[in-house]
RODREN-227960 format. One line per 3 residues: number of its first residue (from 1); their letters; for each residue x, y, z of C-alpha. Coordinates in nm, 3 decimals, m for minus. Layout:
BEGIN
NUM) A) X,Y,Z  ...
! end
This chain:
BEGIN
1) XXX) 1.676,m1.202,0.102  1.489,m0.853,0.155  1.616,m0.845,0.486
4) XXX) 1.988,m0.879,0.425  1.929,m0.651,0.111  1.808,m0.399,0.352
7) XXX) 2.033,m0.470,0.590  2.324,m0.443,0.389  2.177,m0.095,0.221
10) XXX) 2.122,0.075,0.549  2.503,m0.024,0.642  2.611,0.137,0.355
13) XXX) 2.372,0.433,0.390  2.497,0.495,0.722  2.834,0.484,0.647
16) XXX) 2.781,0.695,0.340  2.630,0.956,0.572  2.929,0.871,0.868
19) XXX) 3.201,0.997,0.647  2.932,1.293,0.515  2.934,1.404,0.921
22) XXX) 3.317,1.330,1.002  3.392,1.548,0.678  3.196,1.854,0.783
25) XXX) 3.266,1.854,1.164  3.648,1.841,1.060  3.554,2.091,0.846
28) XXX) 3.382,2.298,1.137  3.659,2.215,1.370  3.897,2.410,1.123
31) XXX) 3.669,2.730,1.046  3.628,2.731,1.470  3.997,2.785,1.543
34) XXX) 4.067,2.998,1.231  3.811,3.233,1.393  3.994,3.199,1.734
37) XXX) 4.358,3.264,1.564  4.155,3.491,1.374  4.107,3.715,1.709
40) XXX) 4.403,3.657,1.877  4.618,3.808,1.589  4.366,4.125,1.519
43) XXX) 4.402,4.231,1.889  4.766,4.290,1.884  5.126,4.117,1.742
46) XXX) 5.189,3.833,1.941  5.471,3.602,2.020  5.358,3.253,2.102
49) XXX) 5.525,2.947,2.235  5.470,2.709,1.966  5.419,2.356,2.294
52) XXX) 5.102,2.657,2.424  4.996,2.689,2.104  4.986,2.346,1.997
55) XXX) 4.808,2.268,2.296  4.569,2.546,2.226  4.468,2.379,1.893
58) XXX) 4.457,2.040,2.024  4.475,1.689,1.866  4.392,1.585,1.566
61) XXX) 4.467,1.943,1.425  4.826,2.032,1.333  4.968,2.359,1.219
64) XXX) 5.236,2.457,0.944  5.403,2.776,0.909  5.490,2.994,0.643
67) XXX) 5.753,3.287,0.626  5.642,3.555,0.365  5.840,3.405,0.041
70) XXX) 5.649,3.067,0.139  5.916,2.855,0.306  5.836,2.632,0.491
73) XXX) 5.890,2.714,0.873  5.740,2.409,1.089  5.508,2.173,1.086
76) XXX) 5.324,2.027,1.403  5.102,1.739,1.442  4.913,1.611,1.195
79) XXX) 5.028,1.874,0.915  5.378,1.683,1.000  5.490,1.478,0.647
82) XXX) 5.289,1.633,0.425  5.452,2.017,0.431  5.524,2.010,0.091
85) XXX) 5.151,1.872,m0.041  4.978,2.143,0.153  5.279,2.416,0.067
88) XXX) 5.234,2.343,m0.334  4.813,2.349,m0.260  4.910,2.701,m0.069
91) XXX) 5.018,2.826,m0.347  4.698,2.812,m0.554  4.488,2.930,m0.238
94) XXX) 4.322,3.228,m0.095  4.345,3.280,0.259  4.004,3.105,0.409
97) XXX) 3.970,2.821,0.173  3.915,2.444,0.269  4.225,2.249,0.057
100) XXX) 4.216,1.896,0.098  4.513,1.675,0.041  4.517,1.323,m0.174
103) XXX) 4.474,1.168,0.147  4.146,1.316,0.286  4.314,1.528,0.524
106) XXX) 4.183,1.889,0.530  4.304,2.220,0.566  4.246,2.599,0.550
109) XXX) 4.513,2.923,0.470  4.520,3.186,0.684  4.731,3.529,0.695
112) XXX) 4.915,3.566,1.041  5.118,3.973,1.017  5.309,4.024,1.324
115) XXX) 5.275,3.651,1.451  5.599,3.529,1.626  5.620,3.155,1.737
118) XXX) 5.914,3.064,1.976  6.100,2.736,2.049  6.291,2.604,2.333
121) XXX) 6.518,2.461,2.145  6.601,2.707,1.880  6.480,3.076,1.817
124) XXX) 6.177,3.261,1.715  5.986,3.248,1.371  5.802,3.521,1.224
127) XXX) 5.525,3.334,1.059  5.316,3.551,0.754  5.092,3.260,0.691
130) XXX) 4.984,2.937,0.862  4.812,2.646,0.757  4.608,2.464,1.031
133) XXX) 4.516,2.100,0.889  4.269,1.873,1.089  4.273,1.458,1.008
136) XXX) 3.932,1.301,1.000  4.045,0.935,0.916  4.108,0.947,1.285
139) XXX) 3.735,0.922,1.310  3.633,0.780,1.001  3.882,0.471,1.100
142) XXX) 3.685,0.438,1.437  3.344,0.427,1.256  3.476,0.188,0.986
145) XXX) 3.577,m0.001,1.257  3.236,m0.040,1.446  3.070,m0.029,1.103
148) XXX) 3.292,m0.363,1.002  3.161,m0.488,1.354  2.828,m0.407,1.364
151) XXX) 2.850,m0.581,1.005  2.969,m0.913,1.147  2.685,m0.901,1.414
154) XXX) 2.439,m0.872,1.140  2.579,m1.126,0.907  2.646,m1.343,1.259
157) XXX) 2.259,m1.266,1.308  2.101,m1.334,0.962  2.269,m1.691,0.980
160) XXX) 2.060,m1.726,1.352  1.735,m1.638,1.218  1.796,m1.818,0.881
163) XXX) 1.811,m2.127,1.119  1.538,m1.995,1.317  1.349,m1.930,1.013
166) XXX) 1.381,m2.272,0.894  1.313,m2.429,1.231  0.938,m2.186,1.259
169) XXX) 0.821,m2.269,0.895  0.860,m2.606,0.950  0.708,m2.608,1.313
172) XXX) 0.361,m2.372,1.126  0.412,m2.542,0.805  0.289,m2.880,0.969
175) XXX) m0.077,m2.757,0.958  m0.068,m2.714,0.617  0.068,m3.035,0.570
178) XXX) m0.165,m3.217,0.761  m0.429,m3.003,0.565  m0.371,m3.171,0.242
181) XXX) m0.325,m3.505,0.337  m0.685,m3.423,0.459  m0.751,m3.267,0.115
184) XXX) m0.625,m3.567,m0.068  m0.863,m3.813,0.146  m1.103,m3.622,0.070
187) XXX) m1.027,m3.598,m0.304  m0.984,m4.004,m0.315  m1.349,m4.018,m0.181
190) XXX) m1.386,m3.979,0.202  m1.663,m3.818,0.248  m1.621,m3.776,0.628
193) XXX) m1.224,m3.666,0.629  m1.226,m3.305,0.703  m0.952,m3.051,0.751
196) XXX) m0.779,m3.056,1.130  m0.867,m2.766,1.316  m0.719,m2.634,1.643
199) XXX) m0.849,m2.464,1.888  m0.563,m2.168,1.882  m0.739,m1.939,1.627
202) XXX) m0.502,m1.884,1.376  m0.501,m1.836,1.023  m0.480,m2.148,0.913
205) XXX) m0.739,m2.259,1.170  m1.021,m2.036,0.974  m0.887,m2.107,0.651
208) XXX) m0.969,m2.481,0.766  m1.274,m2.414,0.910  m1.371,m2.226,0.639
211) XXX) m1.273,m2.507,0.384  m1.452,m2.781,0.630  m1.783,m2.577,0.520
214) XXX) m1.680,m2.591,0.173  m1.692,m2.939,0.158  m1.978,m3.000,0.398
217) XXX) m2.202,m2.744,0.178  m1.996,m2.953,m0.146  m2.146,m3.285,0.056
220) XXX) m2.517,m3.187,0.078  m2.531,m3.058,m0.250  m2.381,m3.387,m0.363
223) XXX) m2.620,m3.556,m0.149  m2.911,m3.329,m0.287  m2.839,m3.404,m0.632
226) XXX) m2.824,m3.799,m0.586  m3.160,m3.756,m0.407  m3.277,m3.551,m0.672
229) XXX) m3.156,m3.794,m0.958  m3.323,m4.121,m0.729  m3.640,m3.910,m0.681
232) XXX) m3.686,m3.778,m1.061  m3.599,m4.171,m1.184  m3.881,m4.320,m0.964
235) XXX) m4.087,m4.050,m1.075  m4.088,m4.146,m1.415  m4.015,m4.511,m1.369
238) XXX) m4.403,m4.502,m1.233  m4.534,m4.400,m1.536  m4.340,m4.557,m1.776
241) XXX) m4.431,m4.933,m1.624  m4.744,m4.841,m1.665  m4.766,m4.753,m2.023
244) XXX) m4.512,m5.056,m2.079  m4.738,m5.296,m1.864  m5.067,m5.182,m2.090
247) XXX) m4.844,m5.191,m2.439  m4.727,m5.578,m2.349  m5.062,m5.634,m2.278
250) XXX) m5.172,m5.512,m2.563  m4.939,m5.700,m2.749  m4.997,m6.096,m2.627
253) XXX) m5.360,m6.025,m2.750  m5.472,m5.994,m2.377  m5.706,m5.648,m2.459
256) XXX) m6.042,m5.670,m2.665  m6.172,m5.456,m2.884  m6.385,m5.247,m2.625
259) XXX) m6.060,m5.250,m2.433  m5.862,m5.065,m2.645  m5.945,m4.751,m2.580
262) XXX) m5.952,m4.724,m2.230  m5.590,m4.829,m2.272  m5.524,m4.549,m2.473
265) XXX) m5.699,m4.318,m2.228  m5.440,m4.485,m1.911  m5.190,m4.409,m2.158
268) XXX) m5.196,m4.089,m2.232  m5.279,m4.013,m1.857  m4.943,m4.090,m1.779
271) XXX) m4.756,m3.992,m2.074  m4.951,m3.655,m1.949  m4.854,m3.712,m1.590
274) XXX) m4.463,m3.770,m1.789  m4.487,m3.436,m1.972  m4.561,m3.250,m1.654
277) XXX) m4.283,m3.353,m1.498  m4.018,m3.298,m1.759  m4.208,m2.944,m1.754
280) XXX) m4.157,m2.850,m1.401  m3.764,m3.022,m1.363  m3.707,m2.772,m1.683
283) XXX) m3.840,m2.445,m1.539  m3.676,m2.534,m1.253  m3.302,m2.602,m1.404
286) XXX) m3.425,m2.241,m1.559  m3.457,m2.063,m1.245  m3.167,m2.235,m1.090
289) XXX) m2.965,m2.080,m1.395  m3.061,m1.767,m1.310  m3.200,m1.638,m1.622
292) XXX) m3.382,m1.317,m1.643  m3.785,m1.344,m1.615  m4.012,m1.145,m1.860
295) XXX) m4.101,m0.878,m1.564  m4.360,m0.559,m1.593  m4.544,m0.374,m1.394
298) XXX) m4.850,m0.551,m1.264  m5.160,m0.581,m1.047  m5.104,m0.889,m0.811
301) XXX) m5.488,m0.807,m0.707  m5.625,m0.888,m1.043  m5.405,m1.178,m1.094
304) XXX) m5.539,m1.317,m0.749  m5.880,m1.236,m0.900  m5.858,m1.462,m1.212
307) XXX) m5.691,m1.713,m1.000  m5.968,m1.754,m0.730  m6.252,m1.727,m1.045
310) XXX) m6.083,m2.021,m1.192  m6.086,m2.202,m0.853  m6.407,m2.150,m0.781
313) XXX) m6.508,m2.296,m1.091  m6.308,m2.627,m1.031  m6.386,m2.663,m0.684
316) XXX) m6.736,m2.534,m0.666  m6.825,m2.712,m0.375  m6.537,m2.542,m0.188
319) XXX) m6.576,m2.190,0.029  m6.278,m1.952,m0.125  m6.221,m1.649,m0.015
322) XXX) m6.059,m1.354,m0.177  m5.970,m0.980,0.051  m5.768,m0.734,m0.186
325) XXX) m5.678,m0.347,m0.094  m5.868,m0.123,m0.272  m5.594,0.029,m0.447
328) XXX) m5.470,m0.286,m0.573  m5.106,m0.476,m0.495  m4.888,m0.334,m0.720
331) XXX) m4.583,m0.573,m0.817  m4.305,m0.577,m1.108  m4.299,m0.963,m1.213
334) XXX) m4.363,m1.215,m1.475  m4.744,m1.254,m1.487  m4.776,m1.625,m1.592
337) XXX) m4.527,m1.713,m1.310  m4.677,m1.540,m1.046  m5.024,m1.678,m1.193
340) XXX) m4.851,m2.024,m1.122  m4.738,m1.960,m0.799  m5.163,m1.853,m0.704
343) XXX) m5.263,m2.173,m0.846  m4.999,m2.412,m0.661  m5.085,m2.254,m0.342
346) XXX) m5.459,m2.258,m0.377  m5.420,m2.611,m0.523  m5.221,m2.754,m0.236
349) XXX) m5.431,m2.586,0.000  m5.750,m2.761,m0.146  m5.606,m3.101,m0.249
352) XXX) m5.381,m3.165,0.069  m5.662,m3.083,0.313  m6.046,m3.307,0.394
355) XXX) m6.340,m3.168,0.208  m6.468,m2.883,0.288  m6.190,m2.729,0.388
358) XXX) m6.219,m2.299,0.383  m5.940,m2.163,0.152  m5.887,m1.806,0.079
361) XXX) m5.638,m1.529,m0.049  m5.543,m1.206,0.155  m5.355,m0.953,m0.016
364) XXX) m5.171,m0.668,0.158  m4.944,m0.393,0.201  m4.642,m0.410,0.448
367) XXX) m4.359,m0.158,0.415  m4.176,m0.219,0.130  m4.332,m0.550,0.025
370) XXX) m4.674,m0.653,m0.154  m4.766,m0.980,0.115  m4.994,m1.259,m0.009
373) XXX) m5.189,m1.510,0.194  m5.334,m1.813,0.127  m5.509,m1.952,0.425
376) XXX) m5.684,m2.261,0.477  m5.789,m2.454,0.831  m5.739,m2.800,0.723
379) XXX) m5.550,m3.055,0.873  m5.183,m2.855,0.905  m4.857,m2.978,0.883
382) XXX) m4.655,m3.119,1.159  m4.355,m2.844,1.270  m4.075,m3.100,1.167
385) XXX) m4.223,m3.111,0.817  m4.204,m2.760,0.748  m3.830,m2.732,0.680
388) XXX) m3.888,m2.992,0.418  m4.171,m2.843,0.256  m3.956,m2.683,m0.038
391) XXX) m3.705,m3.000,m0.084  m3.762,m3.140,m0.417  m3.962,m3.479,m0.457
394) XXX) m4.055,m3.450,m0.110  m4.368,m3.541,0.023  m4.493,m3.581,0.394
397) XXX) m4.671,m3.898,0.446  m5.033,m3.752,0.524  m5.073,m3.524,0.351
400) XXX) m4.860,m3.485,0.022  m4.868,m3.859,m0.083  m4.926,m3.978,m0.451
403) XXX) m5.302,m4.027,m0.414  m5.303,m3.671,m0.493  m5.090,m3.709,m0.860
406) XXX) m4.868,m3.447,m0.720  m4.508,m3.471,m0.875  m4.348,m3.284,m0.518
409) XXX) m4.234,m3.003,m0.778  m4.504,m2.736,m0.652  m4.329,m2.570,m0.388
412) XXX) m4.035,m2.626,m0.484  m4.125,m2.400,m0.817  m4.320,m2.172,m0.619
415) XXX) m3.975,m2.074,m0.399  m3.775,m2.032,m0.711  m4.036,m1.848,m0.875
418) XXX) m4.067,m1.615,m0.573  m3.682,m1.591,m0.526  m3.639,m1.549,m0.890
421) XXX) m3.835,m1.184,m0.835  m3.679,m1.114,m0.540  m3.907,m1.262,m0.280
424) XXX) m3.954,m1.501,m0.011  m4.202,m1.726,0.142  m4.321,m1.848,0.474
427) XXX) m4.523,m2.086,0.598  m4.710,m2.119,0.950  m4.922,m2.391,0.990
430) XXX) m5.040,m2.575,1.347  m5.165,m2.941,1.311  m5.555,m2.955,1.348
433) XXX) m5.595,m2.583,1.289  m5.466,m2.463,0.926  m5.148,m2.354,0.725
436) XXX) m5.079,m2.025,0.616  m4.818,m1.935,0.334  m4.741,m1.550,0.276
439) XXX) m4.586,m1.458,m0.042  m4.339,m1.144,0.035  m4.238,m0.978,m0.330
442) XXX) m4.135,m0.611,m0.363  m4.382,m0.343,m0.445  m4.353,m0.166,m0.773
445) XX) m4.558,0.147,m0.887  m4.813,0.091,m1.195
! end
């Protein structure tokens, strides 16, 4: 539709401005041999055959002659039936004016003194005025004429590429097509359906490769979170047998009197081990959420301080280290997270390793970032573990199992917590010689 619209305006423009350019090179054409007649008659009187002179002037002019009390003497050419139109628009005329008749025929007065025109077959006129007239529907009638054709070619042309039109869409349109059948597969429950994709590299190629990753990243999240439900129900299904195992024993009559409270004790042990977890999966829906963490200005030196002090105390046996800068490790965070992060990773790095194992904390500056690590030369962690080591509920089989009482929430909180201020963290570790985890958080100025 835009194209015939514009199609259709720019005929009509150009015609508009056709008859614009006709009308003032007729108009031209006129004012050129007025000048010429204009000459001939100052230099001298002249007598003129009227077949020279009409030759002179040339097609599609014509002349008309008047004698001094305005009768009309000839007309030639095109000024031929219409002498008395352009005699009665004399009249009202000054000599050099364009007059142009109902017709769109134009013309212009001028004052001949001393002309003479002669015929072969009669005499001789003496001719005070003259009125040359020039036609340009001669012209106009041409243009109209290719304008009508180049019309029909157009309208002969829209119909081809409406057909072609149809014809294409259909022929690209059959990607998109086969796109959402895809897309309704999908929808219905195929997990494996995915979008066809060519190997031509058009649009709708990326737009289906980007949607493919769409619903791959849509299919490990869905994944994750059916993992995540499985993992957090066995988690607490643990537990919960437990306490219901004790309370059924408790009430067939099966426990004594001294019995009692030990049962208690297992009890609340696992409603403990219960709490934790509901804890941790609820600090971790908050940091997923994205709130905003109670963040200040703080010394990540003294924080490791108090950490390692605390440590020290519950592993006394244990060899852990602590190496701060002397200026301190300025950081802008929420202290009792970051004081939770320091305890998971000196935790993990004293519970997942043998006895003995040497644990300890260096605290640095590099560039823009305040860099924590935590060190220990245990047993390390196989290389195709560490990808895993942040999943949720995961545990590698050595050395995260349940003998620990672990809920395989600690690194998972201590990424989120770290994200959460803008951070990241990275773990190297070799099997038989150590891990190392370095906390990267941006520096702030106390």
């Amino acid at each position: 539709m835009l194209f015939v619209f514009a199609l259709g305006a720019s005929t009509a423009l150009t015609g508009f401005l056709a008859n614009d350019y006709i009308h003032d090179r007729s108009v031209d054409k006129l004012r050129d041999d007025e000048r010429r007649i204009g000459v001939l008659i100052r230099s001298a009187p002249q007598t003129i055959n009227s077949d020279q002179f009409e030759t002179m002037l040339g097609p599609p002019l014509g002349t008309m002659g008047l004698d001094e009390d305005d009768h009309i003497l000839f007309a030639i050419g095109t000024s031929a039936g219409r002498e008395y139109e352009l005699a009665r628009l004399a009249k009202n005329a000054d000599p050099g004016e364009i007059m142009e008749t109902g017709d769109d025929v134009v013309a212009v007065l001028i004052t001949t003194p001393g002309m003479r025109i002669t015929y072969s077959d009669r005499g001789t006129d003496d001719v005070a005025r003259m009125i040359l007239v020039n036609d340009p529907n001669v012209d106009r009638n041409t243009v109209v004429g290719f304008i009508g054709s180049m019309a029909t070619i157009a309208f002969v042309s829209v119909i081809v590429l409406m057909a072609l039109g149809l014809v294409v869409l259909h022929i690209g349109l059959r990607p998109l097509t086969e796109m959402a059948q895809a897309a309704d597969a999908i929808a219905e429950g195929s997990r494996d359906e995915r979008l066809p994709v060519s190997n031509r590299g058009t649009e709708t190629d990326m737009l289906a490769a980007a949607t493919n990753r769409a619903f791959d990243a849509q299919a490990r999240a869905e994944d994750r979170a059916r993992t995540f439900a499985a993992d957090a129900s066995h988690e607490l299904r643990t537990p919960l047998a437990t306490i219901s195992g004790w309370l059924e024993l408790y009430r067939q009559g099966g426990l004594g009197g001294d019995d009692v409270e030990q049962v208690f004790v297992r009890i609340e042990d696992e409603v403990g081990r219960i709490r934790l977890l509901v804890e941790e999966l609820g600090l971790l829906a908050r940091l997923d959420t994205g709130r905003p963490l109670n963040s200040h200005p703080l010394d990540l030196a003294t924080l490791a301080e108090s950490v390692v002090e605390d440590a020290r105390v519950i592993y006394s046996s244990l060899d852990i280290t602590l190496d701060t800068p002397p200026d301190g490790l300025p950081v802008l965070g929420d202290e009792a997270r970051l004081q939770q992060v320091l305890r998971n990773l000196v935790g993990n790095a004293v519970q997942h390793n043998p006895p003995g194992t040497q644990v300890g904390l260096t605290l640095y500056h590099r560039g823009d970032e305040a860099c924590v690590d935590v060190i220990d030369n245990g047993s390390g962690i196989p290389a195709a573990d560490i990808p895993r080591l942040f999943d949720r509920f995961w545990r590698a089989e050595a050395s995260r199992s349940r003998a620990y009482g672990g809920s395989g929430l600690g690194l998972a909180i201590v990424q989120a917590i770290v994200r959460a201020h803008g951070g990241r963290v990275t773990v190297n570790s070799e099997v038989g010689r150590g891990t190392t985890v370095t906390l990267h958080l941006p520096t702030a100025r106390l």
